[in-house]
C-alpha positions as CSV (number, residue, x, y, z in Angstrom):
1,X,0.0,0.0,0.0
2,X,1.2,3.4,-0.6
3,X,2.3,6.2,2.3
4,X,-1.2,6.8,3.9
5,X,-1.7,10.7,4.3
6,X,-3.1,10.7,7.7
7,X,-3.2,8.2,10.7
8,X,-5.8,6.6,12.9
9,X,-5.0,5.4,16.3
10,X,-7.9,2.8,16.2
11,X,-6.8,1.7,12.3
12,X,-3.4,0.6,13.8
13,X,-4.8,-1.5,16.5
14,X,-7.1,-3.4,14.2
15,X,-3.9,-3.5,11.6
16,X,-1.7,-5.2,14.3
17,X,-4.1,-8.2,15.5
18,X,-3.2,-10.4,13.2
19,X,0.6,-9.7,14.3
20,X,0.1,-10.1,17.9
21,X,-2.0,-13.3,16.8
22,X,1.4,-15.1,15.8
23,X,3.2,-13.1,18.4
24,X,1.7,-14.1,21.5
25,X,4.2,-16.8,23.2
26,X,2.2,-20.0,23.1
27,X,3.4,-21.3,26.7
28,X,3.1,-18.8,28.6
29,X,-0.7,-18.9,26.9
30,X,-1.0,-22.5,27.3
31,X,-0.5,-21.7,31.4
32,X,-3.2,-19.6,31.6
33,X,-5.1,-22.0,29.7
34,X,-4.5,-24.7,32.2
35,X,-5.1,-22.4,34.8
36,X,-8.4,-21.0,33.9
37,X,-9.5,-24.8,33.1
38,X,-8.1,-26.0,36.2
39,X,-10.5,-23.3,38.3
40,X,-12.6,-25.1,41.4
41,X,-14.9,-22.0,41.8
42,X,-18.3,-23.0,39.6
43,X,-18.9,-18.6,39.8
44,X,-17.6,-17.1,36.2
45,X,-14.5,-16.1,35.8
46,X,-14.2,-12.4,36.6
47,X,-11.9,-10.4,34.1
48,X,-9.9,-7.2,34.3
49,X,-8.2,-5.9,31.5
50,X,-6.5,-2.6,32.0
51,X,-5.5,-0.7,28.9
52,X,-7.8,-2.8,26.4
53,X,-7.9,-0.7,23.2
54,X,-10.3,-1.4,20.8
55,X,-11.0,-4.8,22.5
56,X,-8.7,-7.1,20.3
57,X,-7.7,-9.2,23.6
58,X,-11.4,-10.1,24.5
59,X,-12.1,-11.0,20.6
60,X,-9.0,-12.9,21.1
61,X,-9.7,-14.8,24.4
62,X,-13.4,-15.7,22.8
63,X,-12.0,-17.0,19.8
64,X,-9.9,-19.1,21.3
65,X,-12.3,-20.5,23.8
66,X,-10.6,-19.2,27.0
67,X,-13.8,-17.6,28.0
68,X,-16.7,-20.3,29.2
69,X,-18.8,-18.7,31.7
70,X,-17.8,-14.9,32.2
71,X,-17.7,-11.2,33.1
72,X,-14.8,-8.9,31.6
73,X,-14.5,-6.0,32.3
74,X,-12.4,-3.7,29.9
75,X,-11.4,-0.1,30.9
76,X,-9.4,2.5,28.3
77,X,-8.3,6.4,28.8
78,X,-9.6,6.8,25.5
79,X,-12.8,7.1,24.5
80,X,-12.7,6.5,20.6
81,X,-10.9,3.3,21.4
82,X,-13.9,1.9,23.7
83,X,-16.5,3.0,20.9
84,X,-14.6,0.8,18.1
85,X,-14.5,-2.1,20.6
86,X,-18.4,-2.3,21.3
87,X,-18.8,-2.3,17.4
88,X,-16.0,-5.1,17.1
89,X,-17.6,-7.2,19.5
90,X,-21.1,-6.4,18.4
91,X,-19.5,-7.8,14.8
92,X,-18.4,-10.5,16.4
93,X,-21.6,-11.6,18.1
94,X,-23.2,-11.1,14.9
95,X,-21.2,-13.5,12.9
96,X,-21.7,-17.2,12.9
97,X,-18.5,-17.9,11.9
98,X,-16.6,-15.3,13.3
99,X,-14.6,-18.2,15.7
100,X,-11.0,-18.2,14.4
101,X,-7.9,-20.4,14.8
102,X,-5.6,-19.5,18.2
103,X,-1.9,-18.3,18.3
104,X,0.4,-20.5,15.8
105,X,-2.4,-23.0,15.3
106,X,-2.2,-24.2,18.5
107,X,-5.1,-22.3,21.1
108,X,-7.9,-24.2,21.0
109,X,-10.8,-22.6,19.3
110,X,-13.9,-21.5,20.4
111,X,-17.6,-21.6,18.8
112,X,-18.5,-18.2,17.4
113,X,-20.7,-16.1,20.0
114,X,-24.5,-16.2,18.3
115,X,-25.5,-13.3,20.5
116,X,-25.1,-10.0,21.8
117,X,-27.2,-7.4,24.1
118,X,-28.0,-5.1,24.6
119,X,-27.1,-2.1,22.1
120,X,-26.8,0.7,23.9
121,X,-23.9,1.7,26.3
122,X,-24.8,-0.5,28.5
123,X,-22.8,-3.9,29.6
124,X,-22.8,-6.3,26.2
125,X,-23.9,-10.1,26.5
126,X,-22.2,-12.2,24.3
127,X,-23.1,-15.6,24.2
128,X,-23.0,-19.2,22.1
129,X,-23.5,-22.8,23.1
130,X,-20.6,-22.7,25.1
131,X,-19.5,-19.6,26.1
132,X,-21.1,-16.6,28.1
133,X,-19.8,-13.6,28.7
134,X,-20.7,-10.4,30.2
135,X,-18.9,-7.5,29.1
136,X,-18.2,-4.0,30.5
137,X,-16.6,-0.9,29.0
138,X,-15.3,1.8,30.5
139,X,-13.4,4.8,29.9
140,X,-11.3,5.5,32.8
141,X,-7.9,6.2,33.7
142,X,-6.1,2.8,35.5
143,X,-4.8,5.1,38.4
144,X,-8.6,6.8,39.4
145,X,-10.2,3.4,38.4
146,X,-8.1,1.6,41.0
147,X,-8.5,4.1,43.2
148,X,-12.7,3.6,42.7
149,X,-12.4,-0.1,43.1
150,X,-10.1,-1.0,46.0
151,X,-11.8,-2.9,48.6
152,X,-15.1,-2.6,46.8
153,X,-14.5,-5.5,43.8
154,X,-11.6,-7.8,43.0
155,X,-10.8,-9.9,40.0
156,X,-10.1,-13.2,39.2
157,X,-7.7,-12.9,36.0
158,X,-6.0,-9.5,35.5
159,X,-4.9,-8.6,31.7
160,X,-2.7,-5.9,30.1
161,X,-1.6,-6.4,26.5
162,X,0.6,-4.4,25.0
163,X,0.4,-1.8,27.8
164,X,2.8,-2.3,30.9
165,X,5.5,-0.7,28.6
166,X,3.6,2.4,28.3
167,X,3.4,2.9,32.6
168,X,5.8,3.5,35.4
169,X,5.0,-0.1,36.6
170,X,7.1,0.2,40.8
171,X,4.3,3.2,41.1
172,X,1.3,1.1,39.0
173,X,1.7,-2.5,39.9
174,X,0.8,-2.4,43.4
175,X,-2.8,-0.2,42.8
176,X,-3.4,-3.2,40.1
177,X,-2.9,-5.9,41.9
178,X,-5.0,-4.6,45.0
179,X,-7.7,-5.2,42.6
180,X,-6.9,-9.2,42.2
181,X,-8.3,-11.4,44.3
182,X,-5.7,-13.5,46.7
183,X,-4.4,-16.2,44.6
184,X,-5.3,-14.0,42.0
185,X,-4.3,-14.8,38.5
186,X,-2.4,-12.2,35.8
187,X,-1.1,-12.5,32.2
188,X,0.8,-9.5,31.2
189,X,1.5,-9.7,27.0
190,X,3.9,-7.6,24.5
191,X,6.0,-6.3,26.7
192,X,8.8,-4.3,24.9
193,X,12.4,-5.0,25.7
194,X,15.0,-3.2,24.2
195,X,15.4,-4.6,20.4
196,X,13.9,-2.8,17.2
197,X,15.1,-4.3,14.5
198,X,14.4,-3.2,10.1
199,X,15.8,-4.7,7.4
200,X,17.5,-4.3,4.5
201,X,20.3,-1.6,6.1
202,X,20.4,1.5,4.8
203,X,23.0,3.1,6.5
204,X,24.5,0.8,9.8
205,X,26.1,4.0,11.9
206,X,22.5,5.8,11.6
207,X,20.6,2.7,11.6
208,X,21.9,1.8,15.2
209,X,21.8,6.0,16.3
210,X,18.0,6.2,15.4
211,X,17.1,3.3,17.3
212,X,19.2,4.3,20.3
213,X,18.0,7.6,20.2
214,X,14.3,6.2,19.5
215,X,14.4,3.8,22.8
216,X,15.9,6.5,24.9
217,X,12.7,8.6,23.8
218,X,10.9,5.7,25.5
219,X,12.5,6.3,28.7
220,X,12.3,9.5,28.6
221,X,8.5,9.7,28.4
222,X,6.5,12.1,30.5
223,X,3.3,11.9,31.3
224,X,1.5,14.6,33.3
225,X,5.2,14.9,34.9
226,X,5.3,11.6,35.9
227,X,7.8,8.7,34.2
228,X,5.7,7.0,31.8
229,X,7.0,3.6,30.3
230,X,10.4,2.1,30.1
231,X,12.2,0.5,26.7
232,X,13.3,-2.5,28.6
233,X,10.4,-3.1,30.6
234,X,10.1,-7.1,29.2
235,X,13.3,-7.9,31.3
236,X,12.5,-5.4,34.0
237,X,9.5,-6.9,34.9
238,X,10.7,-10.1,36.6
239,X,12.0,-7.6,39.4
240,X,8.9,-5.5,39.3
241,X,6.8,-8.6,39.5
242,X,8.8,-10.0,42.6
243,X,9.1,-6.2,44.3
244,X,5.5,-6.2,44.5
245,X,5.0,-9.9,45.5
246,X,3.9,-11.5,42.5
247,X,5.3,-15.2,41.5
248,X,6.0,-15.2,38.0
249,X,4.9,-19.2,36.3
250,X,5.5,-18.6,32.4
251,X,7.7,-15.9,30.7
252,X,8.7,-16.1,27.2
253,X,9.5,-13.8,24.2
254,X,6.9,-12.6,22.0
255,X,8.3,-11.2,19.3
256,X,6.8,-9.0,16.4
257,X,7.7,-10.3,13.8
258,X,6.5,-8.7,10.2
259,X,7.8,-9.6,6.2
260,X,6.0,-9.5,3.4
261,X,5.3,-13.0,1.7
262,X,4.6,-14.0,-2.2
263,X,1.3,-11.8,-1.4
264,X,2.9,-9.0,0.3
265,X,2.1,-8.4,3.9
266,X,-0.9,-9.9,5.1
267,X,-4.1,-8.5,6.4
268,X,-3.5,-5.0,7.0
269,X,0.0,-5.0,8.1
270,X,1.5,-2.5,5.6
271,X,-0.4,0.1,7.7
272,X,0.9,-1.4,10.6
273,X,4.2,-0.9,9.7
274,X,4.0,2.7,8.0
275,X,2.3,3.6,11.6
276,X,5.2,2.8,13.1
277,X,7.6,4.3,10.7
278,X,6.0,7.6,11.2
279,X,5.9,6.8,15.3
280,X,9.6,6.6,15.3
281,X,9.5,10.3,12.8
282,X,7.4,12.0,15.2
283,X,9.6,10.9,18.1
284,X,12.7,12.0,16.9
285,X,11.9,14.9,14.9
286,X,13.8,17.7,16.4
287,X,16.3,15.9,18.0
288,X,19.4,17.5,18.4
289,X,21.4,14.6,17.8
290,X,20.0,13.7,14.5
291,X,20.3,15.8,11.3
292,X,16.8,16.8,10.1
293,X,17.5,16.1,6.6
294,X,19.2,12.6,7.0
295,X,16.3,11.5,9.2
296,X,13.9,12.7,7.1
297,X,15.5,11.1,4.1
298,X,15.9,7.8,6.0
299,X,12.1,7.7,6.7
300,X,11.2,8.2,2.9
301,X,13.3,5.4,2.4
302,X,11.6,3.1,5.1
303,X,8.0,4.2,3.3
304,X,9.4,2.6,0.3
305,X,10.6,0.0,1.3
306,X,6.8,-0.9,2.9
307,X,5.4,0.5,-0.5
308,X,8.0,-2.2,-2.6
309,X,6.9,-4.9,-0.5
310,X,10.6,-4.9,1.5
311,X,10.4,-4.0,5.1
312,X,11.4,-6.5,7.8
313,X,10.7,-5.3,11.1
314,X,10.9,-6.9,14.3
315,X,10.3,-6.4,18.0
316,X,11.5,-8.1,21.0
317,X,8.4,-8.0,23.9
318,X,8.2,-10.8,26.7
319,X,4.8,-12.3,27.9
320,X,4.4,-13.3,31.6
321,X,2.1,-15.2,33.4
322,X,2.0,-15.7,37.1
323,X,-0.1,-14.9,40.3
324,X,-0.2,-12.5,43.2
């Protein structure tokens, strides 16, 4: 596909899907699996996922058949995200054949939900023979949501995807685990540690400069004042995890992992890729260790290379699953 002119936040997470699809460290997954199966308590499972986008994670967790008897509940800072995932699942309920196969062929799969209520903004019921699930959106910030819920509800399963990377996690984890019951379970996925890798080469010194430069933006982050993520959270989490009295059971890499077959790249991964070439170009542009014209030059280039079918990229992330 050519260089798209604008970007859409929402377009990207739909885009990457199919890459965390393959991505997700089988496992680790296969734990949970066990775990979840293994549960004495005849209640439904009650679900907390924190940072959930546009709801790719519960698509993925029904399609897989994780989800028998349940109630998730799904909270996002953002608004637009939340909207797109109540019309994903509401898709998803709609379609008889929406049940698809899990990560590398191996997650067992799920029958498609046949049902969904109600339509409003209400909590959505998504249902088949086998599965039914209660789900609740809402947009909320983790830290006043935590703050809401403590001592008033608790979880059974606690879920971030692609998300940890994006908080300072000695100030986050305790609050989020306060919201687990004890015993509690938690699968953290896609956590980014410290390797950004895009093929061919074009130029090996600035190559390895812009994604220095790119990670250190990472750690750098600022959010309302506060630190916000960390470029090597992955391997920084096992002494996160233990600091706030968690017991790690499955960790494994969980890399992205994106080239272009005999078809080009599938689904919509092309857009996935240009998102994050123009991620990197917002986050160093203006650096004042970069020439402007060199890094803008080497971003064209990167375009192209998507455009001509070319690109490699990949990105080391670490799944964990444990308990608290």
């Amino acid at each position: 596909m050519t260089r798209p002119a604008a970007y859409s936040f929402t377009r990207y997470l739909a885009a990457k899907k199919t890459v965390d699809d393959r991505s997700l460290n089988r496992r680790v997954w296969d734990r949970l699996r066990q775990a979840v199966q293994e549960r004495p308590e005849p209640a439904p499972l009650r679900v907390l996922e924190v940072g959930c986008g546009i709801g790719t994670m519960i698509e993925r967790l029904l399609e897989w058949g994780l989800l028998g008897q349940a109630v998730y509940t799904a909270i996002d800072a953002e608004a637009a995200n939340l909207t797109a995932a109540r019309e994903r699942l509401r898709g998803l309920a709609a379609a008889p054949d929406a049940a698809s196969p899990g990560a590398a062929g191996a997650a067992p799969t799920g029958p498609a939900p046949t049902g969904a209520a109600p339509t409003g903004p209400g909590p959505l019921l998504i249902q088949s023979s086998t599965q039914r699930v209660l789900v609740e959106l809402e947009t909320i910030d983790l830290c006043h949501f935590a703050a809401r819920e403590q001592g008033r509800a608790s979880w059974d399963l606690l879920i971030a995807h692609a998300f940890l990377d994006l908080l300072d996690l000695p100030a986050a984890l305790p609050p989020m685990f306060s919201l687990l019951r004890p015993g509690g379970l938690f699968y953290f996925t896609l956590n980014f540690d410290g390797a950004t890798i895009l093929e061919p080469v074009i130029d090996p010194h600035l190559d390895r400069q812009i994604e220095t430069l790119y990670h250190h933006t990472m750690d750098q982050r600022r959010i309302a004042g506060q630190p916000s993520g960390d470029s090597r959270t992955g391997r920084r989490l096992f002494g996160h995890l233990k600091a706030a009295g968690a017991r790690v059971l499955a960790a494994g890499s969980s890399d992205w992992v994106v080239f272009p077959g005999e078809e080009g790249y599938p689904g919509d991964e092309a857009y996935f890729l240009h998102f994050i070439i123009e991620t990197m170009r917002r986050a160093l542009e203006g650096h004042p260790r970069l020439d402007p014209q060199r890094l803008r030059d080497w971003i064209e280039v990167r375009h192209r290379q998507i455009e001509a079918g070319q690109l490699i990229y990949i990105a080391h992330q670490l799944d964990f699953f444990g308990y608290i």
